[in-house]
C-alpha positions, 0 to 999 in steps of 0.5 A, a space after each residue: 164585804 168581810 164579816 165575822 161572827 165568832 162564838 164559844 165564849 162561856 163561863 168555865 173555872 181555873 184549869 179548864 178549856 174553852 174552843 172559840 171559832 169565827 166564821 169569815 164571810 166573804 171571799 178570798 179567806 186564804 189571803 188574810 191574816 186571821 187572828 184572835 185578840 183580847 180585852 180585859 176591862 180598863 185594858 186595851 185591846 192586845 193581840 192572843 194570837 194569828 196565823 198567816 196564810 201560808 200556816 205560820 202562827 204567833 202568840 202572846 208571851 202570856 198564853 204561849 203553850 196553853 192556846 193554839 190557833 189554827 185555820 180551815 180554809 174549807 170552812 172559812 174558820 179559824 178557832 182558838 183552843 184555849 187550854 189550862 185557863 186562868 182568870 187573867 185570860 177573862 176578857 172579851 175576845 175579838 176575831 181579827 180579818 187583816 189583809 192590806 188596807 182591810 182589817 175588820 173584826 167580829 162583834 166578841 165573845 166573852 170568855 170568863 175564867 172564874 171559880 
């Protein structure tokens, strides 16, 4: 059984960073596509960003050139660096574990982008 426990979110002001981290327990890390997803109060869920196992990555539109996703497979984790922030990135933010019929998510973490 897949879970997901991620962490990092805090309160921080317009132009700064934030790292979130997931940690996957469970088995076979490396088959699954791992991504990170947002939602924002009266919004639904959207997609950040993933990344494949074979390293390949995709992003949002709106957080291309500021966040990067990455994967360790030592550790089981992936991560967001979330770079140049804007009140509009303050959402909750899910970790995403999909693999065939599984797709589980982690609890969130709640990242709010204020001054």
């Amino acid at each position: 059984q897949v879970q997901l426990v991620e962490s990092g979110g805090g309160l921080v002001q317009p132009g700064e960073s934030l790292r979130l981290s997931c940690v996957f327990s469970g088995t076979f890390f490396g088959l699954y596509i791992m991504g990170w997803y947002r939602q924002a109060p009266g919004n639904q869920r959207e997609l950040v960003a993933d990344i494949r196992p074979d390293g390949r990555t995709n992003y949002a539109d709106s957080v291309k050139g500021r966040f990067t996703v990455s994967r360790d497979s030592a550790k089981n984790t992936v991560s967001l660096q979330m770079n140049s922030l804007k009140p509009e990135d303050t959402a909750v933010y899910y970790c995403n574990a999909k693999r065939v019929a599984w797709n589980v998510w982690g609890q969130g973490t709640q990242v709010t982008v204020s001054s």
